[in-house]
N, C-alpha and C positions, 0 to 999 in steps of 0.2 A: 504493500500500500504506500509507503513513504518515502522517498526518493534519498537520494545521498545528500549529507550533510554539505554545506559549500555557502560563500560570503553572501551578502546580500543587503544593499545599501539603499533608503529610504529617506524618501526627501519631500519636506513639504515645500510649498513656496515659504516665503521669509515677507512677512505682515507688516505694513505699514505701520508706525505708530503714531500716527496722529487721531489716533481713539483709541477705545478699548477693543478687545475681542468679540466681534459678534457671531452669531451661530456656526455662517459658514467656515469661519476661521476653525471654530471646534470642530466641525464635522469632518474639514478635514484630515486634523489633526489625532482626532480619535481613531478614523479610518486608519491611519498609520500606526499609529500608536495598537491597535486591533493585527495588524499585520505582521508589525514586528513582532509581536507576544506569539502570535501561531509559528511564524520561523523558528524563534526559542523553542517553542513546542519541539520543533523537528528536528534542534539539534543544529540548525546553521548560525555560524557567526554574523549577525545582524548588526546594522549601522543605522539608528536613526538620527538624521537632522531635519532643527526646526530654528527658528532665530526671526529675527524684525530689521525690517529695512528703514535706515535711518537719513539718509539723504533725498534731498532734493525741494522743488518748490514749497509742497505740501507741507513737508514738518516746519520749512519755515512761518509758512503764515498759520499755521495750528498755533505754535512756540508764540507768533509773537500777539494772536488773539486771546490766549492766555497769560502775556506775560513772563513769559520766561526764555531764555536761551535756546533754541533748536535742540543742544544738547542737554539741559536740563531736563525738556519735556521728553526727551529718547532715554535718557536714564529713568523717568520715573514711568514711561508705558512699556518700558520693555519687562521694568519687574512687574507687572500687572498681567503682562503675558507670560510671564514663568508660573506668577501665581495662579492664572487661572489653567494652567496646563497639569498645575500639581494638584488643581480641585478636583482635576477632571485625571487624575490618575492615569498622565500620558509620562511616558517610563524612556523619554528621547534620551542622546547618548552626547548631544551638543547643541548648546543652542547659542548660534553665529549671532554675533551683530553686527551689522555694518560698520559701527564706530571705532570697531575694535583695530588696534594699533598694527595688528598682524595682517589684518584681512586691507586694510588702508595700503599699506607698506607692497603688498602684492597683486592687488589692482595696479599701483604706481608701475611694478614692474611688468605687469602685462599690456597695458598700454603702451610704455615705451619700447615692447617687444614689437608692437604690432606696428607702432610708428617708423620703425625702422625695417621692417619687409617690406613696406611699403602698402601696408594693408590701412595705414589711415593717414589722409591727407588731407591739407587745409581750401574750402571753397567757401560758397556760400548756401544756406540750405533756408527754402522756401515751403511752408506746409499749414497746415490747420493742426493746432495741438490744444488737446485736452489736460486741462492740468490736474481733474480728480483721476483719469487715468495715467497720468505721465507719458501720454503716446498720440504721436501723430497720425491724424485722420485721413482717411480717404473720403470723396463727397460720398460713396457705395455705403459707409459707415454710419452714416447719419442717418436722423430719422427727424423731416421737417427741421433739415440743419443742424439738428443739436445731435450729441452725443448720447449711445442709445443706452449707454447704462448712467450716466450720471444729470443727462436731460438740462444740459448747460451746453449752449454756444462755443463751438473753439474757438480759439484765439488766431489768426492769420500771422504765423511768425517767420519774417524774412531776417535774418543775422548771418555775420560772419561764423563759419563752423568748421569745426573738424570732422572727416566724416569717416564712414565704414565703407568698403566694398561690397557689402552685403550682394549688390545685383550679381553677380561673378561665382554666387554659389547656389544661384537658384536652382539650376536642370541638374544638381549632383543630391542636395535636397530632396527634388522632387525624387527621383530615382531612389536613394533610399526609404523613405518615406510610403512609396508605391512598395517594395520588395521588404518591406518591413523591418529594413537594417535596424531603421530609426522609428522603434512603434508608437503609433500614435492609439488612442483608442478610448471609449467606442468608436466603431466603426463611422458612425456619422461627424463625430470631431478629423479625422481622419481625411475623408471629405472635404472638410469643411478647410482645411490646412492647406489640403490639395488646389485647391478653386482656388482659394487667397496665394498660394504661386504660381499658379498657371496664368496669372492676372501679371505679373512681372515683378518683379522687386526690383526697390529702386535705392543708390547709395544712401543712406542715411545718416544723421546728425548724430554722432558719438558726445560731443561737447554742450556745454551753456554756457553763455558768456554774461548773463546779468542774474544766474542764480549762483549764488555765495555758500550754501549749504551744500559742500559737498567734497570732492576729491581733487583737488586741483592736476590738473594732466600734468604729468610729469616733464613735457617738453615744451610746452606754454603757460605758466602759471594764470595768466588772463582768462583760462576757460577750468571749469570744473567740467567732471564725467559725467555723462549722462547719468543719472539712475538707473536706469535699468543696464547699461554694463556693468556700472560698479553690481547692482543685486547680483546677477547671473554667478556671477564669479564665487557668489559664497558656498555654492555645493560642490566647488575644488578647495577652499582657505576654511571652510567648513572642517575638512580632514587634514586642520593643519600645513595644506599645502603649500608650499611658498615662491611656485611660481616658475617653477624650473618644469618645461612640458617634456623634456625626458626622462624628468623622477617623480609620478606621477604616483599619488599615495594608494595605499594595498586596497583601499574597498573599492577605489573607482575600475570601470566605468558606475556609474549610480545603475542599479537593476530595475528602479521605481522611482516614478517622481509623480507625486499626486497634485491637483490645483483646480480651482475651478475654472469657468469655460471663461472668462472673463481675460487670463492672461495667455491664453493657448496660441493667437499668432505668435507675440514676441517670441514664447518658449519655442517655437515652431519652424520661427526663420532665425533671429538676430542670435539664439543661447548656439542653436547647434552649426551656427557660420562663425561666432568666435571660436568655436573648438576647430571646427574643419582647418579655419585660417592660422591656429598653433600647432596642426596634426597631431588633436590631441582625440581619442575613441569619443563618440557618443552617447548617449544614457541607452540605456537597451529599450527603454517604456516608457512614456507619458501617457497616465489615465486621466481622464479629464471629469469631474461630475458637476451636476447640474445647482439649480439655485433652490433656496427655502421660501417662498411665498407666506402670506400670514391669512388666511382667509380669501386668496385670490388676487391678494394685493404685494406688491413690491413692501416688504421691511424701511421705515423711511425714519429717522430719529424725528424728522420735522413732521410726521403725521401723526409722531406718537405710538407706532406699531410695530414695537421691537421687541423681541424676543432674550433675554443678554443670554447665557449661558448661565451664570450664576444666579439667575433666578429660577431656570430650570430647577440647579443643582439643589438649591433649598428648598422646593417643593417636593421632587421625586428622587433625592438623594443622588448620590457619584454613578454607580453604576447602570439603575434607572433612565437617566438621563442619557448616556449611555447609548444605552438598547433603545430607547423612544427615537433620537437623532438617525440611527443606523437601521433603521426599521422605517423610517418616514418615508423612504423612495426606492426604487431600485436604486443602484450605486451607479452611478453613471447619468440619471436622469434626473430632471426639477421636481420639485417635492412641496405640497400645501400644510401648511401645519397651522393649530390653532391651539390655545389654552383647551379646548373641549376637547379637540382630538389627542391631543398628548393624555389626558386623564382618565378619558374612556380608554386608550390603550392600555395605560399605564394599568387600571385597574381587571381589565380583562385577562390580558395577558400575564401577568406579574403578580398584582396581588390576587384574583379569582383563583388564574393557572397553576404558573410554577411553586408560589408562596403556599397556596391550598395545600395544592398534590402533596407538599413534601410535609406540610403541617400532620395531613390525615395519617401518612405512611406513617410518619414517628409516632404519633399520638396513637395509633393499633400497635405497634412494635410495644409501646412503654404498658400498656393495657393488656397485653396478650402476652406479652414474653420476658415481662420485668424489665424493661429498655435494653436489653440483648438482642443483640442483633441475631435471628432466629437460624436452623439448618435450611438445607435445599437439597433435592437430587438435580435435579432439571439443570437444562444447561443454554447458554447464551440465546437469546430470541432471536431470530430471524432476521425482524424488521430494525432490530439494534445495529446486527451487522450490514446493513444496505447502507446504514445511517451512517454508519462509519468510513465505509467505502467513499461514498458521495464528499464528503466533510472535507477529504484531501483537495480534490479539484476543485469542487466548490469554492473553497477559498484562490489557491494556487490562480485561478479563473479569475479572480477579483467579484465575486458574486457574492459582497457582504451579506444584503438583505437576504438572499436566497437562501446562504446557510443559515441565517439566523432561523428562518422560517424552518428548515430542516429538524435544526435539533429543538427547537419547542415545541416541532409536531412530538415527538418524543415524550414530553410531560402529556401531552393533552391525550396519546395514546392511549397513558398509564392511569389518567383518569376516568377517561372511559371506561378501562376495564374495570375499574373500581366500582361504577357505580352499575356495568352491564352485569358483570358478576356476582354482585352483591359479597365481596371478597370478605368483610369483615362481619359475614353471617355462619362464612366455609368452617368447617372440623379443623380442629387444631393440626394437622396435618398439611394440607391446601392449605391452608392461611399462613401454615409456615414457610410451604414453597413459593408463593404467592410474596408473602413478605421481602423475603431475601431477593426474589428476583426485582421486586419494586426497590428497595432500598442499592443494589449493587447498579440499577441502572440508573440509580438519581447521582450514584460516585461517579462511574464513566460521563453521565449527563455534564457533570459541575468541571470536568476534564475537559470536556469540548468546548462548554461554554467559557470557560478561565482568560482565552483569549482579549473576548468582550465583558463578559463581568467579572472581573479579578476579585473582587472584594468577595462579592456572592460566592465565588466558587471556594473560597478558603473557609466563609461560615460554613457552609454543607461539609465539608471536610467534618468542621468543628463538629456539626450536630452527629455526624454517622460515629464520631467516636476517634477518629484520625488527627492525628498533627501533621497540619497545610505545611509547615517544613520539610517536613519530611517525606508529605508525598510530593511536591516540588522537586526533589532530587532524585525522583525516578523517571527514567525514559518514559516520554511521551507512547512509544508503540509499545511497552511492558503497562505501563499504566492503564492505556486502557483496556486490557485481558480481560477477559472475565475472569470471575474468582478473587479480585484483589479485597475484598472487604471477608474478614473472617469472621466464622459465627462464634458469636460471644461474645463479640466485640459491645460495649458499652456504650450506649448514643446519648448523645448531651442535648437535648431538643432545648432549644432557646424559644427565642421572642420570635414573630413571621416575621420572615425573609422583606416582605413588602407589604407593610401596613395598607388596610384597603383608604383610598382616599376620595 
């Protein structure tokens, strides 16, 4: 079932900080954070990075609408972003920031690499640019002239500039991209990548010459780096790198790079044309997922219709919150969420479901067999093992929602039987094979789910009678054997799992 062990690096995009974190930020971030934990599972060496992008127009005018320094306001959002990643129990292995002395120091040098192959040179650059997106417009892009996700007017900016080659790597792009060197995916972003360079690419603006927040180019002090080269750069200075592209650190190429649909051209043309232009490998995968809607409508702090993360997490707890996020769409598409719908889930699912199912089990274990976990003859179910089967690709596939949906069918199975068989009516015989196989499949169940709910999966440990240490330190494919829970074993039934709300 489970492939060989082997590296595997993991990369969010890197967050503005000129706010807080809102949903999509988490949803990405737990999606990876869900991903790495399953690699662990399997035994591969896993790399994740996460980090905040601290340069350019935006932080400046955030910084100076509130009063403070560009970098005052990037020191005090970027610990807001640790903090809410440590709410939400994301387990990243580094988290970059742009401001940082190392990654500054290595931009400078790759800049001046690139000015001297001749791959950036001084003209003039003419365009429509967004400044909530940091990206130049095409009129195709527009919607009644404004920009279609921030619904403001570009700006028409003609400057002296430095620029990139970028046109010069379009039909090698493409070519990758079509033979899936360079994977884009779903299939429809993919597409969508495609169209947007089969239209042409054209050199673009590497420099700014009247924004002060930022990197100063190495070969002209008069112009800072664009933001978006300087970001690019942090999923190589991300792993310590410093800039040398023939000592190129152990996890890259990256295996995974998650983001929403928002930033997929840049990542698409200008991230894998600076690598081509250092002949440095490509990331193997860019997944792309959709947006959070609030009742049908765009999230908007000026409407009042947001969502934060942290008030999630105080209503339906770290893991809860969790499973409601990764469960609201497929993984790859946009998703409607609402305070009604998270609560009817939360409660169906969660507290009716998994919280019930395992309540009942213990509470006949503690009633029928002195809270000993009882014997069995019988042996592994059937429909367990398919479960299992599926669970590898499933994920391996990027199909969050699907497996989640998998292993809860799983609880809702074992309810059923519970209430078709009348199981806590059976002869102490039946009701003790009955038992053990409910109770041994809620320990494999809290195995699979551990990925996405960590927390949950260490109390189930707690109540079957196990120390979550110590099953931590067993192989994921011995783990979930059947047989690992032994009879006699003492169960500690606590408080529900998920209080009904």
């Amino acid at each position: 079932m489970f492939k060989k062990p082997k590296k595997f690096y993991i990369t969010t995009p890197i967050y503005y900080v000129n706010d807080r974190p809102h949903l999509g930020h988490a949803y990405t971030t737990i999606a990876a954070d869900v991903l790495k934990r399953y690699r662990v599972l399997r035994s591969d060496r896993v790399f994740l990075l996460t980090g905040t992008d601290e340069h350019g127009a935006k932080i400046e005018a955030a910084a100076e609408k509130k009063g403070q320094t560009p970098q005052q306001l990037c020191n005090e959002n970027a610990e807001i972003f640790k903090e809410t990643w440590k709410g939400l129990n994301v387990s990243y292995d580094n988290f970059i920031r742009t401001t940082d002395n190392r990654h500054i120091k290595t931009v400078k040098k790759i800049l001046e690499i690139l000015h001297k192959k001749g791959f950036i040179y001084k003209g003039t650059y003419e365009g429509l640019y967004c400044r909530g997106c940091e990206q130049y417009k095409t009129d195709s892009d527009l919607i009644d002239g404004k920009c279609s996700e921030h619904k403001i007017e570009p700006e028409l900016i003609k400057e002296e500039s430095y620029l990139f080659k970028l046109s010069q790597f379009q039909d090698e792009l493409i070519k990758k991209i079509e033979n899936n060197e360079f994977e884009i995916a779903p299939e429809e972003r993919k597409n969508e990548a495609l169209n947007f360079l089969r239209q042409g690419l054209k050199d673009i603006s590497i420099s700014r010459q009247k924004v002060k927040w930022g990197i100063p180019l190495p070969f002209d002090k008069n112009f800072t780096a664009y933001v978006w080269v300087d970001a690019f750069l942090n999923y190589l200075t991300g792993l310590n790198w410093e800039g040398n592209p023939q000592k190129l650190p152990e996890f890259w190429p990256s295996d995974l790079q998650l983001m929403g649909k928002d930033i997929l051209r840049v990542h698409a043309t200008i991230w894998p044309a600076l690598l081509l232009s250092l002949g440095i490998p490509l990331p193997k995968k860019i997944f792309v997922h959709g947006y959070f809607t609030l009742n049908g409508q765009k999230m908007s702090k000026s409407l009042g219709n947001v969502i934060w993360p942290d008030e999630m997490v105080k209503k339906f707890g770290v893991d809860a919150t969790r499973y409601l996020l990764l469960t609201a769409c497929h993984f790859g598409q946009d998703g409607d969420i609402s305070w009604e719908k998270l609560t009817e889930k939360y409660n169906a699912d969660l507290a009716n479901g998994v919280g019930n199912l395992i309540n009942r089990v213990l509470t006949l274990i503690e009633k029928k067999f002195d809270g000993k976990i009882p014997k069995s003859s019988k042996s592994e179910p059937d429909l367990l093992i398919e479960k299992i089967n599926n669970y590898d690709k499933l994920l391996t596939d990027l199909k969050i929602d699907q497996v989640l949906k998998e292993i809860m069918s799983i609880c809702s199975d074992l309810d059923n039987r519970i209430d078709k068989e009348k199981i806590y009516q059976a002869d102490s015989l039946i009701l003790s094979d009955a038992l053990y196989i409910f109770a041994e499949t809620i320990r494999i169940w809290a195995w699979l789910i551990s990925p996405f709910l960590p927390e949950t999966a260490d109390k189930i440990f707690e109540q079957l009678g196990l120390d979550p240490k110590k099953e931590k330190k067993k192989k994921f494919e011995d783990a979930i054997k059947w047989g690992g829970l032994k009879p006699g074993t003492k169960i500690k039934k606590g408080k529900p799992l998920f209080p009904r709300i």
